[in-house]
N, C-alpha and C positions, 0 to 999 in steps of 0.2 A: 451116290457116294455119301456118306454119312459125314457131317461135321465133326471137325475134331477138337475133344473137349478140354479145355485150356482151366488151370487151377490158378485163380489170382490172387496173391499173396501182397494187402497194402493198405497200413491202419488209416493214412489218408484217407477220407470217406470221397472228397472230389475227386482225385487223380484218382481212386479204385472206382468211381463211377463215369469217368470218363476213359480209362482203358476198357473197359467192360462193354462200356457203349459202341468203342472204336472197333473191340475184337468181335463183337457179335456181328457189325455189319459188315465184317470181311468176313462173317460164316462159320467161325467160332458159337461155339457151344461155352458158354465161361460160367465156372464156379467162383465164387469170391469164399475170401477169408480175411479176414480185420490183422490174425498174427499167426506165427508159427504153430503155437496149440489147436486154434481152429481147426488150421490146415490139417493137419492131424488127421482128426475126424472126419474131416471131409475127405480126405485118400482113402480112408478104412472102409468109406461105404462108396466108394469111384472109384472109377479108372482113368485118371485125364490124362491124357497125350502127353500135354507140358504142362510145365509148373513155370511158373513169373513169381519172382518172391523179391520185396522190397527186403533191405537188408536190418536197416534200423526198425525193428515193428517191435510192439510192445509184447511181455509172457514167454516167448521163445522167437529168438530175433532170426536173420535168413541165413545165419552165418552157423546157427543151429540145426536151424531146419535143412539145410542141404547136407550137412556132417551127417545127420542122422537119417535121412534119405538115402545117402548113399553105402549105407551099411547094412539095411537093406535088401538083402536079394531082389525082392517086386521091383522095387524101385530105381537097382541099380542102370539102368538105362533110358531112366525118364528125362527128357530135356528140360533143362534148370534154366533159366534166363533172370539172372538175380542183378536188382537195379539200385541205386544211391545215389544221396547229391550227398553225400563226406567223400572221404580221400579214395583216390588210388589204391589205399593200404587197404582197405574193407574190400577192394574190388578185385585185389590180388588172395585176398584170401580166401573169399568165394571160389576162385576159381580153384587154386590148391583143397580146398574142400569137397569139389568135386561139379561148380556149374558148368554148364556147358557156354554158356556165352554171358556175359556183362554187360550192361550200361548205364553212361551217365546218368542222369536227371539233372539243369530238367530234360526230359526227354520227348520230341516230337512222337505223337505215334505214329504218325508214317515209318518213323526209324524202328519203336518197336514193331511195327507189322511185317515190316521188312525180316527185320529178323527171326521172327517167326514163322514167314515164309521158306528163308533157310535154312529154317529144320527140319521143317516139315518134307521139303526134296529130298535132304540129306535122308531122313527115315523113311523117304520112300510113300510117306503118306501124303494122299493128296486133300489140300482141302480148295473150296470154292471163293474166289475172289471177287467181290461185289464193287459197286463205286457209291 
């Protein structure tokens, strides 16, 4: 079974090199991107499973990047899992913009792995859980 390739969206260079580090060794295939225009580019020549998108990122924030994802046809059913340590408010509108799941920061990655295991069932794909 092929791993499934994860789009991680997070101008933090340590927490995007320490999600990155967490998702590969659960089997994750991960693309990085520093902000929403990266990502961008990196979608047009990929196909990643899920998208992880921090909300505050510099050039085009996640709150951008999921509004225009989701307009979209390719895209309209890619799993959005957009994260922040600001309000409630940025986390409700992510979701009204179209993520599929939210989280605080800071955020253990156990809880994001977790939840990217829940999508992955829910879509039916499977991927490989290492320790």
């Amino acid at each position: 079974m092929q791993n499934q390739k994860v789009l991680l969206v997070e101008d933090n260079n340590d927490i995007r090199e320490l999600y990155a580090y967490v998702l590969a060794r659960a089997g994750f295939d991960v693309l990085e991107a520093p902000d929403g225009e990266v990502a961008l580019k990196i979608l047009d020549e990929n196909e990643p499973d899920m998208l992880i998108t921090d909300i505050q990122t510099p050039h085009l924030d996640g709150i951008s990047l999921i509004h225009y994802l989701r307009q979209e046809e390719r895209w309209e059913d890619l799993p959005i899992v957009a994260i922040s340590s600001y309000g409630e408010e940025q986390l409700a509108e992510a979701t009204i913009q179209g993520a599929t799941r939210t989280l605080r920061k800071p955020l253990e990655p156990n809880r994001l792995l977790a939840t990217l295991f829940s999508l992955t069932k829910r879509s039916g794909k499977g991927i490989k859980q290492t320790q």
